[in-house]
Every structure is written in C-alpha cells, then in structure tokens.
VMD Tcl script that builds the backbone (N, CA, C; Angstrom):
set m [mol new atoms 267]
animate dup $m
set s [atomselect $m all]
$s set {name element resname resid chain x y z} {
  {N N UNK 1 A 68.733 -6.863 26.418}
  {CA C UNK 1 A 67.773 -6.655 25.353}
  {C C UNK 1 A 67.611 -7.951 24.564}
  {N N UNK 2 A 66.562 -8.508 24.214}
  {CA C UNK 2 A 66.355 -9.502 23.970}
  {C C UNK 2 A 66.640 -9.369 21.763}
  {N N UNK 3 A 66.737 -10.757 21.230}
  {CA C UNK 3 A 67.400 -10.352 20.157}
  {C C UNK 3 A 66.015 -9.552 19.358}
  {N N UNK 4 A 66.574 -9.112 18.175}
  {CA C UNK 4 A 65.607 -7.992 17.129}
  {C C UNK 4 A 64.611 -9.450 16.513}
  {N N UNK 5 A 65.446 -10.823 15.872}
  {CA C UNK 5 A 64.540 -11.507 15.490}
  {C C UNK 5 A 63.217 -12.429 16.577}
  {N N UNK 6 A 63.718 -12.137 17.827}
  {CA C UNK 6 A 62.339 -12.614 18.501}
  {C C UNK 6 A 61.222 -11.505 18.695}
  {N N UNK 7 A 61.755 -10.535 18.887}
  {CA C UNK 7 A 61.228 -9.204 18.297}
  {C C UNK 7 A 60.070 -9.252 17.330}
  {N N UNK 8 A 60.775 -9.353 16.269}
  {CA C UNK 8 A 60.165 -9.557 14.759}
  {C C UNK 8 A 59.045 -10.359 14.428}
  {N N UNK 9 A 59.596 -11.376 15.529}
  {CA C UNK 9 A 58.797 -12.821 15.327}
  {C C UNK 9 A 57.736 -12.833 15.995}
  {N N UNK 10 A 57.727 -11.802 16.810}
  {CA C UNK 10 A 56.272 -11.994 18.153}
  {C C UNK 10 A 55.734 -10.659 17.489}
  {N N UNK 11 A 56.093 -9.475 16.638}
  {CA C UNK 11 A 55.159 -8.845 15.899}
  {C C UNK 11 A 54.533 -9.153 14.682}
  {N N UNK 12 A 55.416 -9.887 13.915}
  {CA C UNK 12 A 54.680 -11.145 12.626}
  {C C UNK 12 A 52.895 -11.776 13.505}
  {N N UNK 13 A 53.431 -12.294 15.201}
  {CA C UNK 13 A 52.196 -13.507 15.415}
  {C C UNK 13 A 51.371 -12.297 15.714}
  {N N UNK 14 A 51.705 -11.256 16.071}
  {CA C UNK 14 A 50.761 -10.374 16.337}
  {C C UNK 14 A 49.547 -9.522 15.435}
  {N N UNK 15 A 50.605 -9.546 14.528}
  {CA C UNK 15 A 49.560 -9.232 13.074}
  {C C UNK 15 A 48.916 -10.382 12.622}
  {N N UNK 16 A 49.254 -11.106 12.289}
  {CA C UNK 16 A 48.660 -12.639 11.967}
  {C C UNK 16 A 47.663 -13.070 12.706}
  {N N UNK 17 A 47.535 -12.589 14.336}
  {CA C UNK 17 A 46.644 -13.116 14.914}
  {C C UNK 17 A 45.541 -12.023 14.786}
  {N N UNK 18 A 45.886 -10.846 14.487}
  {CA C UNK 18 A 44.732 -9.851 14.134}
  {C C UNK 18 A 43.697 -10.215 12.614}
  {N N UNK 19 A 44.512 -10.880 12.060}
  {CA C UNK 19 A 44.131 -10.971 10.207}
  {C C UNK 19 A 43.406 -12.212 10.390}
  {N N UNK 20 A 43.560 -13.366 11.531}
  {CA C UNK 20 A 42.672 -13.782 11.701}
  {C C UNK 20 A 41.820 -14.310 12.750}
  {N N UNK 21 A 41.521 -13.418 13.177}
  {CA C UNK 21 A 40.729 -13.421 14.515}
  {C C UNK 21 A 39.217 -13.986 14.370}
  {N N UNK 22 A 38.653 -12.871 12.774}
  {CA C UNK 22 A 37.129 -13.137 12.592}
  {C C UNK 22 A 37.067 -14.297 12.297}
  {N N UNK 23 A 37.835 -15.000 11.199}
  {CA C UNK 23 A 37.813 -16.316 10.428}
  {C C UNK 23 A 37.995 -17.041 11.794}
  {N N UNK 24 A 38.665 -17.079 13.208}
  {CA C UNK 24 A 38.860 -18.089 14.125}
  {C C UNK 24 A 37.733 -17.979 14.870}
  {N N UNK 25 A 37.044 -17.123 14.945}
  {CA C UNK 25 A 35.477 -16.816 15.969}
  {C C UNK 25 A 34.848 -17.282 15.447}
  {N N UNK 26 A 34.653 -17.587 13.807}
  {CA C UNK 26 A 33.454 -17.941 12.940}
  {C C UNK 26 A 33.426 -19.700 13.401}
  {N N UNK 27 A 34.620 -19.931 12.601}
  {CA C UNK 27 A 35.078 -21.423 13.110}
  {C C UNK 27 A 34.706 -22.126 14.330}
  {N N UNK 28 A 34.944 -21.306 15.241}
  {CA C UNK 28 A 34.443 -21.986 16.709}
  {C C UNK 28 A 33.453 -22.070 16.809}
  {N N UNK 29 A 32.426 -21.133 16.388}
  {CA C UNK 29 A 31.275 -20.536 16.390}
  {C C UNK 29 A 30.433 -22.135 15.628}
  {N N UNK 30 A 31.185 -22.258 14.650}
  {CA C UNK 30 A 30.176 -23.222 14.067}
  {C C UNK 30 A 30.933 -24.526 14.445}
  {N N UNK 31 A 31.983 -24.730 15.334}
  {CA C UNK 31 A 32.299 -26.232 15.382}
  {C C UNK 31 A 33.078 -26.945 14.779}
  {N N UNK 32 A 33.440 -26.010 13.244}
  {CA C UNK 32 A 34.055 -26.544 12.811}
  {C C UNK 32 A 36.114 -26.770 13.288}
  {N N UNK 33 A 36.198 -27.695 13.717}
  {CA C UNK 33 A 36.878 -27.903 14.294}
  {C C UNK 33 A 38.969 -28.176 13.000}
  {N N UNK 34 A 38.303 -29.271 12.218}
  {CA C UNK 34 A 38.695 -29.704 11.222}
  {C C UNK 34 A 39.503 -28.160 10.118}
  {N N UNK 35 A 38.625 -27.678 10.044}
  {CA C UNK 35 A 39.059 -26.318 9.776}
  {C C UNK 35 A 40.024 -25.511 9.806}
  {N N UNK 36 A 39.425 -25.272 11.716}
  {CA C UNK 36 A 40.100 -24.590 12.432}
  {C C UNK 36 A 41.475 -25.246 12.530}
  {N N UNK 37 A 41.949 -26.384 12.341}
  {CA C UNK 37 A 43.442 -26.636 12.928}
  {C C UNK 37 A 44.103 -26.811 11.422}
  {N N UNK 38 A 42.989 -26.152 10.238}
  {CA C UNK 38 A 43.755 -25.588 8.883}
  {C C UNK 38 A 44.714 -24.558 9.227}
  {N N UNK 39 A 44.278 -24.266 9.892}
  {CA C UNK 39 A 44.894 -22.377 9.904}
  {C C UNK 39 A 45.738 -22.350 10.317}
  {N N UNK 40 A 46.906 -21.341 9.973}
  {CA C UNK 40 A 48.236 -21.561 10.768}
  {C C UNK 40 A 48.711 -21.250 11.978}
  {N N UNK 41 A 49.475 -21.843 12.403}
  {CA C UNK 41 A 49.379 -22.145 13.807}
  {C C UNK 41 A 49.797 -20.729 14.409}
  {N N UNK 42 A 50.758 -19.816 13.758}
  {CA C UNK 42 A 50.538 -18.389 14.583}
  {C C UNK 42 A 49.302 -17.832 14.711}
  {N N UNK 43 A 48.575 -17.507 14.316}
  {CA C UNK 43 A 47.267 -16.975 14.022}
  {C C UNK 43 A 47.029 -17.367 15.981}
  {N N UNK 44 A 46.910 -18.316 16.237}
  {CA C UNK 44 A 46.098 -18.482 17.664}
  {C C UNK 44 A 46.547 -17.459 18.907}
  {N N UNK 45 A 46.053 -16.671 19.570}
  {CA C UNK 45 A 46.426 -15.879 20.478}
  {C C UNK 45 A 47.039 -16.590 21.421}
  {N N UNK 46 A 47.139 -17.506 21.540}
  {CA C UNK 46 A 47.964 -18.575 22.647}
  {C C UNK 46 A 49.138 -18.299 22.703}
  {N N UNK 47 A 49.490 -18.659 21.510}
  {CA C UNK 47 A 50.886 -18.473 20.516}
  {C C UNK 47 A 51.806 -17.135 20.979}
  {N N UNK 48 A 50.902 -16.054 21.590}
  {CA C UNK 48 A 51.561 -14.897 21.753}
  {C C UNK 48 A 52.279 -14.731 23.232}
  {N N UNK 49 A 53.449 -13.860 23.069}
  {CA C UNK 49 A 54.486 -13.983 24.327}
  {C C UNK 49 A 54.264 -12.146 24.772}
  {N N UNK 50 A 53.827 -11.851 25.938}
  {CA C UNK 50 A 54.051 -10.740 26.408}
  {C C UNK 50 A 55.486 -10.095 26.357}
  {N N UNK 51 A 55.951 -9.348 25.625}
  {CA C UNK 51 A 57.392 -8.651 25.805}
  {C C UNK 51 A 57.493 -6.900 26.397}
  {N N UNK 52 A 58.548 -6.764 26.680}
  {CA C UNK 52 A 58.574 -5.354 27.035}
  {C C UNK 52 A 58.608 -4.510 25.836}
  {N N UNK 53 A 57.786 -3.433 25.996}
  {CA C UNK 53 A 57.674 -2.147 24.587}
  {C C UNK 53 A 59.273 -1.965 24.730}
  {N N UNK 54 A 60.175 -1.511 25.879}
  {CA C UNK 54 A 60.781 -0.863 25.826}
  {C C UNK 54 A 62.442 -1.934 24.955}
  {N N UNK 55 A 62.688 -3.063 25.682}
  {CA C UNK 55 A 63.703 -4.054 25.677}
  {C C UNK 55 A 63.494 -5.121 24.640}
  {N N UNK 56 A 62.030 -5.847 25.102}
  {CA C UNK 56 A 61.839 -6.594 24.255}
  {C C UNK 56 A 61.972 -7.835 25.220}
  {N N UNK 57 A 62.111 -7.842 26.739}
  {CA C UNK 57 A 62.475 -8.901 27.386}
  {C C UNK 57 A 60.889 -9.536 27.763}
  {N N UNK 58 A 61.228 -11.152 27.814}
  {CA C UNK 58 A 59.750 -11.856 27.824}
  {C C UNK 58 A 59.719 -11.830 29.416}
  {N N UNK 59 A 60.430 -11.931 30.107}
  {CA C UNK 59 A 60.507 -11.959 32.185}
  {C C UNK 59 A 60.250 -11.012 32.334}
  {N N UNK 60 A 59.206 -11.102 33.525}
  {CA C UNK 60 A 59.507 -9.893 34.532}
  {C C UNK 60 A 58.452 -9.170 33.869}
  {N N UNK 61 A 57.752 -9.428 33.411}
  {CA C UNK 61 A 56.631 -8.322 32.320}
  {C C UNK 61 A 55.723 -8.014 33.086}
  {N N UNK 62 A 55.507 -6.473 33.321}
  {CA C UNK 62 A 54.137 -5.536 33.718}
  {C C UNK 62 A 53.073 -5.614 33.280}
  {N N UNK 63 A 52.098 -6.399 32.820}
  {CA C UNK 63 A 50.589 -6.338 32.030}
  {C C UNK 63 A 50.362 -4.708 31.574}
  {N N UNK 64 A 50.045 -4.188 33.122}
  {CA C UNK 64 A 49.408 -2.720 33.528}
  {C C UNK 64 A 49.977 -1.333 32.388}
  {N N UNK 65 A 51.506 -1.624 32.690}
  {CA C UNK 65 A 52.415 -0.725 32.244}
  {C C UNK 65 A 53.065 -1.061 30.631}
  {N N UNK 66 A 53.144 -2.395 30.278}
  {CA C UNK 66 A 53.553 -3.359 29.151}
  {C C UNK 66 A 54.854 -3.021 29.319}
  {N N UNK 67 A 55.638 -2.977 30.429}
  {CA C UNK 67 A 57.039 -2.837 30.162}
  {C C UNK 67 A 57.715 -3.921 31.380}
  {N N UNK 68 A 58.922 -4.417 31.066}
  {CA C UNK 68 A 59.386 -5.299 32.243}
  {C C UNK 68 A 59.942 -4.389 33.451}
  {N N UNK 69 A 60.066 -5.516 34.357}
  {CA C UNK 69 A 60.464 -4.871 35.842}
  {C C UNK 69 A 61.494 -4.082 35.839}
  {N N UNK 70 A 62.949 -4.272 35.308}
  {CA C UNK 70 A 63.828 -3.671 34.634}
  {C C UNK 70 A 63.437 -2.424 34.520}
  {N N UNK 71 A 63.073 -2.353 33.047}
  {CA C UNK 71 A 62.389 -0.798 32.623}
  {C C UNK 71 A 61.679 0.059 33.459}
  {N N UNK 72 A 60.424 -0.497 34.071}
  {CA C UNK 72 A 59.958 -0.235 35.273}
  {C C UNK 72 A 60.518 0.479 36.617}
  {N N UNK 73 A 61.290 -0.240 37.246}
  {CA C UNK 73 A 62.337 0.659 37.826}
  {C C UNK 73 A 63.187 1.709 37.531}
  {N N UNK 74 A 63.818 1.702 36.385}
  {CA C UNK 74 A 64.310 2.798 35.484}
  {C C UNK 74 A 63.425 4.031 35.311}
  {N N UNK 75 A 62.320 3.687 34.840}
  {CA C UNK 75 A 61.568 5.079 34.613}
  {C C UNK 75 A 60.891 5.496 35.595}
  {N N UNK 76 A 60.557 4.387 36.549}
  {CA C UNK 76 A 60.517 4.921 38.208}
  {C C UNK 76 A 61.022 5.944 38.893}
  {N N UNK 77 A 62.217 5.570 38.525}
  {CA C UNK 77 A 63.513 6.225 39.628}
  {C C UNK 77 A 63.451 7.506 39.150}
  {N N UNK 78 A 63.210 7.819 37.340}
  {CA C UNK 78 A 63.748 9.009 36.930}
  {C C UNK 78 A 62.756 9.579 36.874}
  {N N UNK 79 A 61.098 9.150 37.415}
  {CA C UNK 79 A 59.832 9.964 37.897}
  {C C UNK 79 A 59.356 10.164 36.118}
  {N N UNK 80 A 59.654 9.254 35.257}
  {CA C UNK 80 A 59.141 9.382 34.544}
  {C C UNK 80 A 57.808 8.607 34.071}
  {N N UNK 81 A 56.995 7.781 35.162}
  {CA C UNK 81 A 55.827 7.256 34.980}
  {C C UNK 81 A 54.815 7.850 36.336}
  {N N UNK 82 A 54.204 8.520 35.506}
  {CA C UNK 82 A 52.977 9.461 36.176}
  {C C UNK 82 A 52.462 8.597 37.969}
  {N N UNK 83 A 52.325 8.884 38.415}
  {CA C UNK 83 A 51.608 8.553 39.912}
  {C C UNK 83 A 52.751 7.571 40.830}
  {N N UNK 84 A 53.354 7.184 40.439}
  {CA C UNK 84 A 54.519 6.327 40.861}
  {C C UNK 84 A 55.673 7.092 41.056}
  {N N UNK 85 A 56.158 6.762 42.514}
  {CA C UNK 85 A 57.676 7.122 43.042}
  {C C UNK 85 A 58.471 6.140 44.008}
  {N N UNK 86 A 59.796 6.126 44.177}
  {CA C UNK 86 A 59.887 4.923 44.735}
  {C C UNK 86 A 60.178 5.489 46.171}
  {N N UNK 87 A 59.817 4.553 47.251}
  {CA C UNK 87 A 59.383 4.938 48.499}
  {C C UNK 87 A 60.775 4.935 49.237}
  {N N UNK 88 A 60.745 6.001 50.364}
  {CA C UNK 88 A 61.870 5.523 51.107}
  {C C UNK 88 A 61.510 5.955 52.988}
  {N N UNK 89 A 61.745 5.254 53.415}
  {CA C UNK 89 A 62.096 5.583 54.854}
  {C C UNK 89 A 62.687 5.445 55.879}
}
mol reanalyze $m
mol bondsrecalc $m
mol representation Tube
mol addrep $m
C-alpha cells in the first residue's frame, strides 16, 4: 500500500486541477502564455499520477477498472468484478 501522504498529495493535485481548469482553458485560449506559468504548478493535469482506488499503488494501474493489477486479480479470483473470471484449462 502505497504511503497515506502520497495519497493525500495526488488528491490535493486533483482538486486543484479541477478549481482550475476554466482559468487554464481561458489562458491557452488567448495565448496568454506569461500568465499561464503564474499558476501553480499542481493545477496542470500533467502533474497527475494514476493510482489504485483500492491501495493507492502508482504500477501496474488499470485505466478501465482504476484499480492496479494486484487488486485486479484479487477481486478477480473472488468473482467480484462483473463479466470477468479467471480462465483455466
């Protein structure tokens, strides 16, 4: 499990990048460039790290599912993610 403060820290950029999303579209929008590299540097969606809902681990991350491979297999096995089972023959 990855620690609580990287945790913390990638839901801080996550709000931050929501609060300013419009003010960063406007900016581009007009060019202003000078501006734009006012703003603080979390704010940019770049900035953001895919983690697992479940762990919090940055590897191995599912887009589809938002959970890592780890987790993934886990709730696999125990048939707890709808349409998915793990194969055997």
């Amino acid at each position: 499990m990855a620690r609580k403060s990287n945790i913390a820290r990638d839901e801080k950029r996550r709000k931050m990048i929501e609060r300013y999303a419009k003010k960063r579209a406007e900016l581009k929008a007009k060019g202003d460039f000078a501006a734009l590299h006012k703003l603080p540097k979390n704010s940019s969606p770049v900035r953001l790290k895919n983690r697992c809902q479940l762990s919090g681990r940055p590897r191995g991350y599912i887009g589809y599912f938002g959970i890592s491979r780890i987790a993934f297999r886990e709730l696999a096995s125990k048939g707890e993610i709808m349409g998915i089972k793990k194969s055997s023959w």
